[in-house]
C-alpha positions in Angstrom: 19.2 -6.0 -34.8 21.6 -6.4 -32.3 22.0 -9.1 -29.2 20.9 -5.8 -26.9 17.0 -7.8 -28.1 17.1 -10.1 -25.4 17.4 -7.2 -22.8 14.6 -4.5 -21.6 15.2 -1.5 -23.8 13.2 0.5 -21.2 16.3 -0.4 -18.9 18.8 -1.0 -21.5 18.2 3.1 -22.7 17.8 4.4 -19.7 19.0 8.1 -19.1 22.1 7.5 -16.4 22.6 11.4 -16.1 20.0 14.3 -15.5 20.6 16.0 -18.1 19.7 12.8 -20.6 16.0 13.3 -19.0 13.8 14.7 -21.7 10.5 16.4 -21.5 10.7 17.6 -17.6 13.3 20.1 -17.4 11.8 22.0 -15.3 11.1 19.6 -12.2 14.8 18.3 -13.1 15.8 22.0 -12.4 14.0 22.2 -9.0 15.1 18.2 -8.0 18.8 19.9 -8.8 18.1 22.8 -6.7 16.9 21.0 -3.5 19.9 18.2 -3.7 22.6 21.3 -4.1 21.2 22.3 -0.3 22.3 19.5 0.6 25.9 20.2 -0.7 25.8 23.1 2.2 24.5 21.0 5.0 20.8 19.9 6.5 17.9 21.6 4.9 15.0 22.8 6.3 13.1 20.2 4.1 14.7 17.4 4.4 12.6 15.5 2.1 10.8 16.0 -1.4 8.3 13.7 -3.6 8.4 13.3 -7.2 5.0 12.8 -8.2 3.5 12.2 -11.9 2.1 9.3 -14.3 3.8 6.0 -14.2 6.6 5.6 -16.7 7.5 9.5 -16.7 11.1 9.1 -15.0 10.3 9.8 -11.4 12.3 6.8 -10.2 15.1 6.9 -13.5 15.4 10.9 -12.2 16.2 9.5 -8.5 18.9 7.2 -9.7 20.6 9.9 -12.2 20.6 12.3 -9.3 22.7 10.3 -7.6 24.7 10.0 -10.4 25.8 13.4 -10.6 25.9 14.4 -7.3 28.1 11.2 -7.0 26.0 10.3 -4.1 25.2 6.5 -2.8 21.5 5.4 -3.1 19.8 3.0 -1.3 15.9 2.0 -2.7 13.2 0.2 -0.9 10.8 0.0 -3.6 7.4 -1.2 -4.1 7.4 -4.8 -4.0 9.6 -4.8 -0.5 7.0 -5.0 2.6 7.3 -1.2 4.2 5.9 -1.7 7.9 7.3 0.2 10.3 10.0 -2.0 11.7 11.0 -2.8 7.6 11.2 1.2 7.3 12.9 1.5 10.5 15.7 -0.8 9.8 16.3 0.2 6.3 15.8 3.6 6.0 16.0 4.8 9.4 19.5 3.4 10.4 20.6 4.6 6.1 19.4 8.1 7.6 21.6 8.2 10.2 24.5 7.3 8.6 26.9 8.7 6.1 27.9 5.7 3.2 31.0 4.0 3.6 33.0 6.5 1.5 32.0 9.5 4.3 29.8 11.2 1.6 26.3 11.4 1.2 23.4 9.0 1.2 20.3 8.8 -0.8 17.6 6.8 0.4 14.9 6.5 -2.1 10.6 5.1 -1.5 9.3 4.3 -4.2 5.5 4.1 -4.9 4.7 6.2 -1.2 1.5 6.3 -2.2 0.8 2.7 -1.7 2.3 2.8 2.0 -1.6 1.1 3.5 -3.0 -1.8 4.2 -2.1 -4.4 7.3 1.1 -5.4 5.1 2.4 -1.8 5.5 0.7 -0.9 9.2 2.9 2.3 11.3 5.4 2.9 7.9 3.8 5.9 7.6 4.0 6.9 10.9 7.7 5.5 11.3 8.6 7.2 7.9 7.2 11.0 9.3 9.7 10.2 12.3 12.4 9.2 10.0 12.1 12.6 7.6 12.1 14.6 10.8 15.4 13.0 12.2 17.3 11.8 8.7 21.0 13.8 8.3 20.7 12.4 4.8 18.4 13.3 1.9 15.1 11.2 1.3 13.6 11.1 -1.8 9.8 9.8 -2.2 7.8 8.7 -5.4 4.0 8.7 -6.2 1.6 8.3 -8.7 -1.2 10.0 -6.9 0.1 13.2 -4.7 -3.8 12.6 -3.1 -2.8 9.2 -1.7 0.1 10.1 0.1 -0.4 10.9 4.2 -0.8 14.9 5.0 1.8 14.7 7.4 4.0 13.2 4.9 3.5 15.7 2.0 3.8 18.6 4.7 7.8 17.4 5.2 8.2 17.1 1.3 9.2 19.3 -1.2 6.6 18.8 -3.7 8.2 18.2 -7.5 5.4 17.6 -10.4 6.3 15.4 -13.3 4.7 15.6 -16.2 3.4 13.2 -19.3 5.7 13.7 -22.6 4.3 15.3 -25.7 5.0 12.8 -27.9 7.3 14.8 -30.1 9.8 14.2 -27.2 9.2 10.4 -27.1 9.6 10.0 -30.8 12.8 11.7 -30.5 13.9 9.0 -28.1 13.0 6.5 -30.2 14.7 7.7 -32.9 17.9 7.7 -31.0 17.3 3.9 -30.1 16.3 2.5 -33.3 19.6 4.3 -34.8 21.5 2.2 -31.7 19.6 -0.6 -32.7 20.6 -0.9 -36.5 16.9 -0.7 -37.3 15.6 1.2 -40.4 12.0 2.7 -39.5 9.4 5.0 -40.5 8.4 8.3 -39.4 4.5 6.9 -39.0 5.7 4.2 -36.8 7.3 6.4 -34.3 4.0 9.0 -34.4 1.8 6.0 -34.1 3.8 4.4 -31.6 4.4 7.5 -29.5 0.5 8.8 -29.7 -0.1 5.7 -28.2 1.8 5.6 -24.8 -0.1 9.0 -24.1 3.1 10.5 -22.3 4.3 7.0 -21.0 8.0 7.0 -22.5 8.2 3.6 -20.5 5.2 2.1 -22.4 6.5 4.0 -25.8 9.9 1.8 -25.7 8.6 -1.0 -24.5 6.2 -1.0 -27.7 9.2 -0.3 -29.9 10.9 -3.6 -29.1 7.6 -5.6 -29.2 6.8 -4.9 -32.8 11.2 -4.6 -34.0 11.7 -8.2 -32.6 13.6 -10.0 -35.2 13.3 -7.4 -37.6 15.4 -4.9 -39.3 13.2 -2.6 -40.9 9.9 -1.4 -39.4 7.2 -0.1 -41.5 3.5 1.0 -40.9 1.7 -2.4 -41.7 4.2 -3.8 -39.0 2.8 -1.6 -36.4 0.0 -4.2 -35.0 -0.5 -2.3 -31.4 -4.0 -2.4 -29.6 -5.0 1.1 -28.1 -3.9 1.6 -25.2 -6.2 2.7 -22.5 -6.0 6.1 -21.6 -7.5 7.6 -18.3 -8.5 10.5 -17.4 -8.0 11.6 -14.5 -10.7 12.2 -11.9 -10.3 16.1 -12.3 -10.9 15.9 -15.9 -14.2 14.0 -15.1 -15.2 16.6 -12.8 -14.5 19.7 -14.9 -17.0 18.4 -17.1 -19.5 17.8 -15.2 -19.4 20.9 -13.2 -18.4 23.3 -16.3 -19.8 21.6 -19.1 -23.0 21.7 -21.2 -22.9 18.2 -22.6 -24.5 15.7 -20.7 -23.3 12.8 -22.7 -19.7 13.9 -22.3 -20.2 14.3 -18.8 -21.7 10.7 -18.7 -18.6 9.0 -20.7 -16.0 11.0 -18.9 -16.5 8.6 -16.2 -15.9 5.4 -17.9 -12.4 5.9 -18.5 -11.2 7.0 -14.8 -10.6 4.0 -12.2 -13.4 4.8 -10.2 -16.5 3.1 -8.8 -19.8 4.9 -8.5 -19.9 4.8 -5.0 -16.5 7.0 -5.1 -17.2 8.6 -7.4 -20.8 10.3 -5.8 -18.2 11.2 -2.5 -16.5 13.5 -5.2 -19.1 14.9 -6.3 -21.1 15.9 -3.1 -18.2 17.1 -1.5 -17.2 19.6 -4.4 -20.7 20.4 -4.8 -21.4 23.1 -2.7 -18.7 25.2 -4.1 -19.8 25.2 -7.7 -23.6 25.6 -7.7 -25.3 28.1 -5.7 -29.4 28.5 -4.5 -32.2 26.6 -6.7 -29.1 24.6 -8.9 -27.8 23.2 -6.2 -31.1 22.3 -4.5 -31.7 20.7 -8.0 -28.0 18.9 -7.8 -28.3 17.4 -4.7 -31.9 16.4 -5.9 -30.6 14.3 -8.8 -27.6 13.0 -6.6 -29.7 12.2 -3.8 -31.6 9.8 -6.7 -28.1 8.5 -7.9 -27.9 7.1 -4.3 -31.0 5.6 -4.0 -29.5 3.4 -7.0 -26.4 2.4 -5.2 -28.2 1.3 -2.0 -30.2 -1.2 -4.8 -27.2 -2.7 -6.0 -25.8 -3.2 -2.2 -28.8 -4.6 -1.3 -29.4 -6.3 -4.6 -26.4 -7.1 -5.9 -27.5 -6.0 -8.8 -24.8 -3.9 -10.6 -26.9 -3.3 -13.8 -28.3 -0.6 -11.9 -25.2 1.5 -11.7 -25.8 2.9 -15.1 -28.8 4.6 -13.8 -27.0 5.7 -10.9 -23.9 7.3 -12.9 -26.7 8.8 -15.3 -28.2 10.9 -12.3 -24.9 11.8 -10.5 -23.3 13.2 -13.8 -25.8 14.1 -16.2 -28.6 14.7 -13.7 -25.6 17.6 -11.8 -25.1 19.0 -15.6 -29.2 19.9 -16.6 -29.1 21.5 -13.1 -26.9 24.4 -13.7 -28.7 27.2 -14.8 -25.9 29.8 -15.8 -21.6 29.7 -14.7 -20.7 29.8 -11.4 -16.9 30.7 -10.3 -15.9 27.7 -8.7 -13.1 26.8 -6.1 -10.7 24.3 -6.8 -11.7 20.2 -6.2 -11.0 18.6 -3.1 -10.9 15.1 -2.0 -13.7 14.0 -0.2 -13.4 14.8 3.2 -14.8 11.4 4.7 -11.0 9.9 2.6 -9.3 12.2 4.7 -11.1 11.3 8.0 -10.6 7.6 7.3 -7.1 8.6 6.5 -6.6 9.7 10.3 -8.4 6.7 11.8 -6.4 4.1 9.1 -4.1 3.0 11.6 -6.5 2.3 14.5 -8.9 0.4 12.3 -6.4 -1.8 11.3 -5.1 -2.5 15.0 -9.3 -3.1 15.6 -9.0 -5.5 12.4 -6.3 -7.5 13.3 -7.9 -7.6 17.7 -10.9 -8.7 15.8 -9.1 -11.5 13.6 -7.5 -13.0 16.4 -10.8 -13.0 18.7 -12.2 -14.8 15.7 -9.5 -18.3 15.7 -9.9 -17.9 18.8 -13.5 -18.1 19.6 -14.4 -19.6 16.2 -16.8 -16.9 15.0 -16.7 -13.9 12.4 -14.4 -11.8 12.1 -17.2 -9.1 11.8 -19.0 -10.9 15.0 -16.0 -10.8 17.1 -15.4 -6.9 16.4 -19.3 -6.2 17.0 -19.5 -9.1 20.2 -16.9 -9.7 21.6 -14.6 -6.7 21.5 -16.8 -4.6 23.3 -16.7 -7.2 25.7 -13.2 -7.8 26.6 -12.3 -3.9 26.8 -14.9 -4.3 30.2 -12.5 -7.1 31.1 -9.4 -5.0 30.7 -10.4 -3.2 33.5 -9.3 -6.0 35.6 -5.7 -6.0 35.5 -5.4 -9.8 36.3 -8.1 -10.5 33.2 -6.1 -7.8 31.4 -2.7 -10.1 31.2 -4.4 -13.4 30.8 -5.9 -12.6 28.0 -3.2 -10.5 26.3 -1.2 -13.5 26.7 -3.8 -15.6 25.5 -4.5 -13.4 22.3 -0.6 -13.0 21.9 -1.4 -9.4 21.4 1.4 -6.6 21.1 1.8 -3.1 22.8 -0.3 -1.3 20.2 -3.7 -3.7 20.3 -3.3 -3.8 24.1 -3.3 0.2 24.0 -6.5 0.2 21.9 -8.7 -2.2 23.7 -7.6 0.0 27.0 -8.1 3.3 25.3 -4.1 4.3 26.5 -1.4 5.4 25.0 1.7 2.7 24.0 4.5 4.5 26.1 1.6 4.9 29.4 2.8 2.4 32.6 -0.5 0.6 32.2 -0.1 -0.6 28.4 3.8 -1.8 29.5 2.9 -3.3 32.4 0.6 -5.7 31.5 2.2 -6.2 27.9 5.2 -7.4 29.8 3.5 -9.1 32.7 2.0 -11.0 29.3 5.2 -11.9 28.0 6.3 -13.5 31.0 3.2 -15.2 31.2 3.6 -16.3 27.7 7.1 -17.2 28.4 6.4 -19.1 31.3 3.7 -21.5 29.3 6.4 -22.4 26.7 8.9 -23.4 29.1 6.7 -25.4 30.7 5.1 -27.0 27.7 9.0 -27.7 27.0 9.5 -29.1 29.6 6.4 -31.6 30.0 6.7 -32.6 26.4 10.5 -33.0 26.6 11.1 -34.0 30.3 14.0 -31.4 31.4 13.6 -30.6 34.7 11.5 -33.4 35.8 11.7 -34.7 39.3 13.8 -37.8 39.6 12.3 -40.4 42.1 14.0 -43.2 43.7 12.7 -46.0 43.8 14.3 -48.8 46.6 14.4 -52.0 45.1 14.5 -55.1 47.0 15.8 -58.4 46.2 13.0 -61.0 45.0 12.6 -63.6 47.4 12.4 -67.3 45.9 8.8 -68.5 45.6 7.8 -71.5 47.5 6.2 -73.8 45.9 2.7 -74.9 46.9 2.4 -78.2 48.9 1.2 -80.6 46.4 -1.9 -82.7 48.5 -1.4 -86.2 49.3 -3.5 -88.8 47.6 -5.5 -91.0 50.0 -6.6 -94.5 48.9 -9.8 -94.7 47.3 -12.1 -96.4 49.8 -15.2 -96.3 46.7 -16.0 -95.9 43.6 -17.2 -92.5 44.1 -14.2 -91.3 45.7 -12.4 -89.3 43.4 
């Protein structure tokens, strides 16, 4: 084997052009067709998302895109923090300008999907302003088209990416074990392959774990655990709304990455638009059950009990269809979609109630339910108002929430600037006490010490008796 061993192979072999991408010709076509609008000026859709699997060749398809249209790429990728002033100054200043050559600029996001949390708060919201304003292409990646914001995905042109049949992954190992030097057999390839489940990524990085130090590869070499494949939550609900099998309702839902308390919100929403009259009656019976069980193992703690629950909510749906019913396609629950929209001002509420609580020294949760409530009545004052922004060190958002304004309304700037002159004010003062600049200089008159006198020693009188001392 050659010295290439102590590098990734997954990197080492990975396609540099588009047309080296195997197994998705077809979203290749369409990621060809929207960069070629951009040969001819803006787009009307400045933006599109490759979504799919991980280790498909969303990301490698971004970079050989650039490639070919000789275009310069810029990446802020998962790892990177993607708040909106991160976004901003990456990506929005990238937008606005051509590379240093005069051509164009691709800006790639990987993972948008993840773009949540108080790590990543206002880069969705900075990103939809971005996509609206860029005069250079953006390219977004995903694992889960669901997780992405609506307001992004409606700026996107949406691209699929699908798993590879594994007939197309062996045939890229073939092509790397001939690179390699490295004699193998047909059954390792077939076993390797079937076991990335469309995951070229995995498939190669396989390869190279079981060829290190070897030459030759044969079947007994091949010592590979199963990897885990998951369904997707579609698949799980397909068979419990379609199918007749109870028990392959019930494992269906072991091998997708959801709890039972998500899972139930699936199922009630999508509910009413696959069983009609008695069978649904019936349905929401057995679910209603299912969530008795997960109020238990709240309260509880008790988690043995969400086999009972999964029983009811799959199985308990299934023996409650009578005949077929045409069904509508399955929708996300609606309540993900409604804490979606409200994301943002929960976290600006979360991070209020964080500082309330160093603060005050209580909860977090007791400073949202307490305190909170209480100092939006004191923001009515605008003299309490600045005080305590300054005090809490908040910013122009959390100072818009507790006052129920807007961020660019007089109020909210007013007194967030009125607080950072306050809190200016304090530091230059605590500079100057703890350093002395500035401090008044007093003069002091001093006068010249005047020579003590000496006390008048007393004069000794004869003693006249013995007792006269």
């Amino acid at each position: 084997m050659t010295s290439g061993a102590t590098i990734e192979w997954s990197e080492k072999y990975r396609p540099e052009t588009l047309s080296a991408i195997v197994g998705n010709s077809k979203p290749v076509r369409e990621l060809c067709a929207w960069a070629s609008e951009w040969q001819h000026g803006i787009p009307d859709q400045r933006a599109a998302i490759l979504y799919g699997k991980p280790g498909i060749g969303k990301t490698t398809a971004a970079h050989a895109l650039a490639h070919d249209f000789g275009w310069e790429i810029i990446e802020l990728n998962a790892s990177d923090q993607r708040t909106a002033g991160v976004i901003q100054k990456v990506a929005g200043s990238a937008s606005k300008t051509a590379s240093i050559s005069g051509g164009i600029r691709l800006i790639v996001l990987d993972e948008a999907d993840n773009i949540h949390g108080t790590a990543d708060r206002g880069g969705a919201q900075s990103l939809v302003k971005i996509i609206k304003n860029t005069s250079q292409p953006i390219l977004l990646t995903a694992n889960d088209l669901y997780g992405v914001s609506q307001s992004i995905k409606d700026l996107c042109v949406p691209i699929a990416f699908r798993s590879l049949q594994s007939r197309s992954i062996i045939h890229v190992l073939k092509d790397i074990c001939h690179d390699e030097g490295i004699a193998c057999e047909a059954e390792v390839l077939q076993r390797i392959a079937e076991n990335a489940h469309g995951d070229i990524r995995s498939a190669i990085n396989d390869l190279q774990a079981v060829a290190q130090g070897k030459s030759e590869l044969h079947s007994e070499d091949v010592v590979i655990s199963a990897r885990d494949s998951r369904d997707t939550i579609f698949t799980a609900l397909k068979k419990i709304f379609k199918g007749k099998d109870i028990k392959e309702a019930l494992t269906a839902t072991y091998s997708i990455d959801e709890t039972p308390d998500n899972l139930i919100q699936w199922i009630d929403e999508n509910l009413p638009n696959q069983y009609r009259g008695r069978d649904l009656t019936s349905a929401m019976l057995a679910l209603s059950r299912a969530d008795i069980f997960l109020g238990r193992v709240q309260r509880c703690q008790n988690y043995r009990m969400w086999r009972y629950a999964g029983a009811m909510m799959t199985s308990g749906v299934v023996v409650s269809k009578s005949h077929e019913y045409p069904g509508a396609r399955f929708m996300p629950p609606s309540r993900w979609r409604r804490l979606g929209r409200t994301r943002t001002s929960r976290q600006i509420r979360d991070a209020i109630s964080e500082k309330i609580s160093t603060l005050c020294q209580v909860s977090q949760r007791y400073a949202r339910l307490n305190f909170l409530p209480f100092i939006r009545m004191l923001f009515v004052d605008h003299d309490y108002a600045v005080h305590l922004a300054a005090r809490m060190n908040l910013d122009i958002s959390e100072i818009a929430y507790v006052t129920g304004s807007k961020k660019d309304t007089k109020k909210v700037k007013t007194i967030y600037q009125e607080a950072q002159a306050l809190i200016e004010d304090k530091s230059s003062e605590g500079i100057e006490i703890f350093g002395g600049f500035g401090a008044r200089e007093e003069k002091v008159r001093v006068e010249p010490e005047k020579p003590e006198k000496e006390p008048k020693k007393p004069e000794k009188k004869p003693q006249t008796s013995l007792f006269d001392f």
